[in-house]
C-alpha positions in Angstrom: 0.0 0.0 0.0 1.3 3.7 -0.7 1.1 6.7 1.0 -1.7 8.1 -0.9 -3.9 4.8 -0.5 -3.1 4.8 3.2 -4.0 8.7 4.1 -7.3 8.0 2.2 -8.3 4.7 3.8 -6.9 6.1 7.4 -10.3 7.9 8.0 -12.2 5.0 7.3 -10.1 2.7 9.2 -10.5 5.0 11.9 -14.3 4.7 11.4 -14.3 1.0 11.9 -15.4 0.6 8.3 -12.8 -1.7 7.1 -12.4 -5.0 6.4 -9.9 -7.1 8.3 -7.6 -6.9 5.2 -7.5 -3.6 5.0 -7.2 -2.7 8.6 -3.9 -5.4 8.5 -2.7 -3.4 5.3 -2.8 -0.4 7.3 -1.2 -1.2 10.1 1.7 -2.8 8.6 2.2 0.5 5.8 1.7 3.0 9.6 4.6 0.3 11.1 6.8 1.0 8.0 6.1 5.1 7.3 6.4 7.3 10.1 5.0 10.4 8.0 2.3 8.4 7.6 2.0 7.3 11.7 2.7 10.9 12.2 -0.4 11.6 10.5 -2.3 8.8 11.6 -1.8 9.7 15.5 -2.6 13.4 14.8 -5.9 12.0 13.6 -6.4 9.9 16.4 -5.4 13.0 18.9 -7.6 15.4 17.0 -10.7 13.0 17.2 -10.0 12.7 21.2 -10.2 16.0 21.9 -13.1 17.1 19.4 -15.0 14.6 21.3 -13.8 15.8 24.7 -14.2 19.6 24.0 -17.5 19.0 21.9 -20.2 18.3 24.2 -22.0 21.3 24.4 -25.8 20.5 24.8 -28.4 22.4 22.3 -30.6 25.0 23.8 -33.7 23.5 25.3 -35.8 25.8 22.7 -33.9 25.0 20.0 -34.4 20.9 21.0 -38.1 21.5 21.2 -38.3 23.1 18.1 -36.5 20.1 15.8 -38.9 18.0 17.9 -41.8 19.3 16.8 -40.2 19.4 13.3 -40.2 15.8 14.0 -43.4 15.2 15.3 -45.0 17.1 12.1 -42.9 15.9 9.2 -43.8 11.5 11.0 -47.6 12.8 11.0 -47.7 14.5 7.3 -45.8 11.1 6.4 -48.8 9.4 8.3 -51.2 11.1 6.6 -49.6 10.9 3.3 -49.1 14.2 2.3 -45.1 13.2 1.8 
């Protein structure tokens, strides 16, 4: 696997959307190409702290309002207007 090949199947692998081939090519290409490990970890670092830092929770109004949204768009379905 090349560099190229890797950096685009990295997100994917990181995703779990691989198959067991393809996460074993990876691996062994990250084990081999430290640019590419390089890149690989700063993936894995980014992803940690957007999910630490991202947990802000929606305003209660603006909850109730997509809820709503819900409610009407499942009863025009319902009703067959959609």
């Amino acid at each position: 696997m090349d560099c190229e090949k890797a950096i685009y199947r990295v997100y994917h692998y990181l995703d779990g959307e691989l198959t067991v081939w393809r996460r074993w090519s990876i691996k062994r290409h990250l084990h081999h190409c430290p640019p590419c490990a390089q890149g690989f970890d700063f993936e894995v670092e980014l992803r940690q702290v957007v999910s630490q830092k991202c947990r802000e929770e929606a305003p209660a109004e603006l909850r109730e309002r997509i809820a709503e949204a819900i409610r009407r768009y499942e009863q025009s379905r319902a009703e067959g207007l959609y």
